[in-house]
Each structure stands twice: as structure tokens, then as C-alpha cells.
ZADO-1210 file (C-alpha; in nm, 4 decimals, padded with zeros to 6 digits):
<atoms>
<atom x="-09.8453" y="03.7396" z="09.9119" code="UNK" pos="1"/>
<atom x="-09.6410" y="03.5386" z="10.1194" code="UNK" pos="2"/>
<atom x="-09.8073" y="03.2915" z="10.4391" code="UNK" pos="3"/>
<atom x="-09.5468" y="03.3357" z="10.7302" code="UNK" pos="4"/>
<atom x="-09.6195" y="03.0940" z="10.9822" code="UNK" pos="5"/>
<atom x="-09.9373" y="02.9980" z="10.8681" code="UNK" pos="6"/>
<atom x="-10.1001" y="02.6514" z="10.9380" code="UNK" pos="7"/>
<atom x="-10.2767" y="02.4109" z="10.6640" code="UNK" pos="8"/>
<atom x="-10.5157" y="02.1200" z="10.6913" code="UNK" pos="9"/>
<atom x="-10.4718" y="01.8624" z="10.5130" code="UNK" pos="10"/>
<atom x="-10.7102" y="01.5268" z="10.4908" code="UNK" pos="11"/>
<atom x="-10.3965" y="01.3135" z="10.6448" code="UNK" pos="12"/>
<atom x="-10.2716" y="01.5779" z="10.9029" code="UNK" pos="13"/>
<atom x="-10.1459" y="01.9244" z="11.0030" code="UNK" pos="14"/>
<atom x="-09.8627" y="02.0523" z="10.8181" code="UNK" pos="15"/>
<atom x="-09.7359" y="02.4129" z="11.0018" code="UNK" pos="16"/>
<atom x="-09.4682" y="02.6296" z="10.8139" code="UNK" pos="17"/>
<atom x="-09.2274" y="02.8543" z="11.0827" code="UNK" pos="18"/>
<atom x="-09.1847" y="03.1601" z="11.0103" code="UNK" pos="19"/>
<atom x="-08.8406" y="03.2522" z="10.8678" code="UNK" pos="20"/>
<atom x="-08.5110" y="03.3320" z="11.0958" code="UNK" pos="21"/>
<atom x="-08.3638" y="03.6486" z="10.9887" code="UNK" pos="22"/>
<atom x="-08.0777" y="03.7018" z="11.1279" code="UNK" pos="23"/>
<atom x="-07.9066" y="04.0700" z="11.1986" code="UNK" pos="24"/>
<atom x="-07.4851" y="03.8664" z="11.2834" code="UNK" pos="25"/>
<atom x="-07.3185" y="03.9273" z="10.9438" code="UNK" pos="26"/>
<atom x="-07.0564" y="03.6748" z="10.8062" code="UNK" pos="27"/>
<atom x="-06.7208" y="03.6466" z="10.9170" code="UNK" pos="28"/>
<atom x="-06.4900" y="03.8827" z="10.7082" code="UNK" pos="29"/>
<atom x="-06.2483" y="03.7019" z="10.4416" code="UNK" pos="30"/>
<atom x="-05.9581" y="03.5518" z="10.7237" code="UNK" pos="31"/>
<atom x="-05.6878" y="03.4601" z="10.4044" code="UNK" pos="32"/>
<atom x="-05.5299" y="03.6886" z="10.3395" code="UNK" pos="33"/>
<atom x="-05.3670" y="03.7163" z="09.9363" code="UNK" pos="34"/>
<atom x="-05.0108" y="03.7196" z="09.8655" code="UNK" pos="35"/>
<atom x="-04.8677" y="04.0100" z="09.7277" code="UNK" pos="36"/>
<atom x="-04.7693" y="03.9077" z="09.3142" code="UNK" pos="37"/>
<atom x="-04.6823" y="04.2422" z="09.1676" code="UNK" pos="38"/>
<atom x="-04.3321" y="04.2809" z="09.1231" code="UNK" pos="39"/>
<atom x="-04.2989" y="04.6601" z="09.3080" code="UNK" pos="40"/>
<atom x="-04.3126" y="04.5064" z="09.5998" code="UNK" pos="41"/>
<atom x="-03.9341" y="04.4180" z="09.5608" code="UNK" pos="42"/>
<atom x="-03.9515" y="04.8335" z="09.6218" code="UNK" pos="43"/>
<atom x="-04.1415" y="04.9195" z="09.9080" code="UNK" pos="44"/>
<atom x="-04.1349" y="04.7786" z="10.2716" code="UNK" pos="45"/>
<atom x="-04.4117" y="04.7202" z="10.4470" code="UNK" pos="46"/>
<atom x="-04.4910" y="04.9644" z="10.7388" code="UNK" pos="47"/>
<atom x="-04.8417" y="04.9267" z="10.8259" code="UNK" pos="48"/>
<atom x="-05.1020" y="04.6648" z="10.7857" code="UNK" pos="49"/>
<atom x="-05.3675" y="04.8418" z="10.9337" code="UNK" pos="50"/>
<atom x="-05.3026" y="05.2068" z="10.7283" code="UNK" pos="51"/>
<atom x="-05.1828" y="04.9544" z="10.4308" code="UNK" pos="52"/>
<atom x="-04.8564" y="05.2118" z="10.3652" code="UNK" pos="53"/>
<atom x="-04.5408" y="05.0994" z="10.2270" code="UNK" pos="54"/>
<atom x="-04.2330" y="05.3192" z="10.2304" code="UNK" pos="55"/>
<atom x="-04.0051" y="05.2913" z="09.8853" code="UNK" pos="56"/>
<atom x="-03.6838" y="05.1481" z="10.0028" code="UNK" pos="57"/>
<atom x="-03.4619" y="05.4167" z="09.8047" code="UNK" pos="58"/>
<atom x="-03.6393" y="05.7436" z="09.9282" code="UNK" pos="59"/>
<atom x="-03.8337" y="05.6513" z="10.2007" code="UNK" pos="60"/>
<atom x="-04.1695" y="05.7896" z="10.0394" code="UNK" pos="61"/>
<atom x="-04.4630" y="05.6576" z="10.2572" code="UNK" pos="62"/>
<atom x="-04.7435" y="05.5559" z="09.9782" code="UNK" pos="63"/>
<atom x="-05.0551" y="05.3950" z="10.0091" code="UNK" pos="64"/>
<atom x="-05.1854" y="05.0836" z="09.8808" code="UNK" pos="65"/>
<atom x="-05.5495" y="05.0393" z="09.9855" code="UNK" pos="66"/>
<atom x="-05.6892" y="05.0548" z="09.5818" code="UNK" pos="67"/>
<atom x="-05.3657" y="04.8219" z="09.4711" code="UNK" pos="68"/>
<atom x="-05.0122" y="04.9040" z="09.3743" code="UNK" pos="69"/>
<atom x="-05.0852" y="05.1640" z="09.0893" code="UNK" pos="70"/>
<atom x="-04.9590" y="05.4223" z="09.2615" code="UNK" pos="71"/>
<atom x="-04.6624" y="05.2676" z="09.3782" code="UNK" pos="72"/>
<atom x="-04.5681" y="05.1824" z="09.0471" code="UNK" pos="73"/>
<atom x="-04.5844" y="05.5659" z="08.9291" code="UNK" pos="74"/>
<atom x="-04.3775" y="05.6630" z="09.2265" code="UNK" pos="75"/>
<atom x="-04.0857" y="05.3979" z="09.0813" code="UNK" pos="76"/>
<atom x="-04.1381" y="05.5097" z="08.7643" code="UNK" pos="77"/>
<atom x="-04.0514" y="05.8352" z="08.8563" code="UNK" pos="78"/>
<atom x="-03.8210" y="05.8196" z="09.1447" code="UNK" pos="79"/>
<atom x="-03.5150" y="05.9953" z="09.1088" code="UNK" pos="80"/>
<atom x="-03.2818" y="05.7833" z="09.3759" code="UNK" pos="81"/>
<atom x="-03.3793" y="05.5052" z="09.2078" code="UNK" pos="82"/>
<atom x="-03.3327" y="05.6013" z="08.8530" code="UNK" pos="83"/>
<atom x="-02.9972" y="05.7168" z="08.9714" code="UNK" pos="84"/>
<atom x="-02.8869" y="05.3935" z="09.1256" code="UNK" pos="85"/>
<atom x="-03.0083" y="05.2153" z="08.7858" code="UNK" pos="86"/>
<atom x="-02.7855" y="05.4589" z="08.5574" code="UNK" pos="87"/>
<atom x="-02.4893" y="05.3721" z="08.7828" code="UNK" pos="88"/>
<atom x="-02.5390" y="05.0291" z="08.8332" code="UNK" pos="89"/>
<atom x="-02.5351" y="05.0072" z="08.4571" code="UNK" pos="90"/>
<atom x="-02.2261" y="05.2455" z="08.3593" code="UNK" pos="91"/>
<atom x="-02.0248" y="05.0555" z="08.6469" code="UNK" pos="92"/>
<atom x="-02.0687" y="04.7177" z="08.4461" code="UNK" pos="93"/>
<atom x="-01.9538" y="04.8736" z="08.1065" code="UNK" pos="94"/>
<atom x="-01.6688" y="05.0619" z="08.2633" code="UNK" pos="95"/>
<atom x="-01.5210" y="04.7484" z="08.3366" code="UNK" pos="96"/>
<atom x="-01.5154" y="04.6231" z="07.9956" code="UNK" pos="97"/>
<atom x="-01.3025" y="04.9474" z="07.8643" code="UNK" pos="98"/>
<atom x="-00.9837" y="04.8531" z="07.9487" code="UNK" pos="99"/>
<atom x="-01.0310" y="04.5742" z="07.7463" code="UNK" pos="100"/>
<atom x="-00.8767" y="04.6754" z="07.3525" code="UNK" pos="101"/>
<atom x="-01.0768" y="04.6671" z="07.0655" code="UNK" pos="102"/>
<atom x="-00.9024" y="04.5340" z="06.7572" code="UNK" pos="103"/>
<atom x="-01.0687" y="04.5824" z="06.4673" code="UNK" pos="104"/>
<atom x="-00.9467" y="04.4618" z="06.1156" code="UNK" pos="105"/>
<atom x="-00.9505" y="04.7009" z="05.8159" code="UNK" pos="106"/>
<atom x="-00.9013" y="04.5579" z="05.4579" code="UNK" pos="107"/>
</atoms>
């Protein structure tokens, strides 16, 4: 039982308790805004803030990002441009070195 704007008398004076504000305006939403740490973001571009897409910078594959980057970390996993840029990235570097001779010793 709760007294809402009820009055008491006391011996020394009146002591009146307002009844409580409630008030309907909800709180501000959350103005900072967090900075993006995971590390696929060096793969996607940001195209819209509002639809929170990013497109993957190798095959242009719009992907969402609303419940965090799981999915675009699937879609690097298994995209094939950039798997393919990888592979040749990495054979380019060790074709350099064959030209170079190998001399191994026998005894």
C-alpha cells in the first residue's frame, strides 16, 4: 500500500509528500558511437550506416553487419577472389627466389 500525495500531522508541523513524476520522454539513445576492432574490416568498405552493409572489397558482396561481423568473416573465409589473390601473392614471392641455385654438399 503505497500513500501518493498524502498529508501527515505531526506535533511540530505538516509534512506533505508529492505525488511521484512519471515521465513518458525516454532517454537519449547512446550518441558514441564504438570503433570498429575486428580485423575484417581491413575487407569490407563501408556503404551504409543506416542499413549497416559493407561490400567485400575483392567481390563486391554487399553483407550485413547489424548482429556483428560473423558473417563477414565466413564470407572471407570462403571467398574465392580473395583466396585467389592470397595463393598468388604467395607463389609470386617464392618464384623469385628460384633462380637463385641451391648447392647442396654430399659426403
Amino acid at each position: 500500500m503505497t500513500n501518493v500525495g498524502t498529508t501527515y500531522a505531526t506535533s511540530e508541523n505538516t509534512v506533505s509528500t508529492p505525488p511521484p513524476t512519471i515521465s513518458n520522454e525516454m532517454p537519449p539513445p547512446h550518441t558514441k558511437k564504438r570503433r570498429n576492432r575486428s580485423e575484417v574490416w581491413k575487407h569490407f568498405i563501408v556503404l551504409s550506416e543506416e542499413e549497416q552493409k559493407a561490400s567485400c572489397k575483392y567481390c563486391d558482396t554487399k553483407i550485413k553487419y547489424n548482429n556483428g561481423t560473423s558473417s563477414m568473416h565466413a564470407h572471407v573465409s570462403r571467398c574465392l577472389v580473395y583466396k585467389r589473390q592470397r595463393t598468388l601473392s604467395s607463389t609470386t614471392s617464392v618464384e623469385e627466389h628460384v633462380g637463385s641455385p641451391l648447392i647442396v654438399k654430399f659426403d
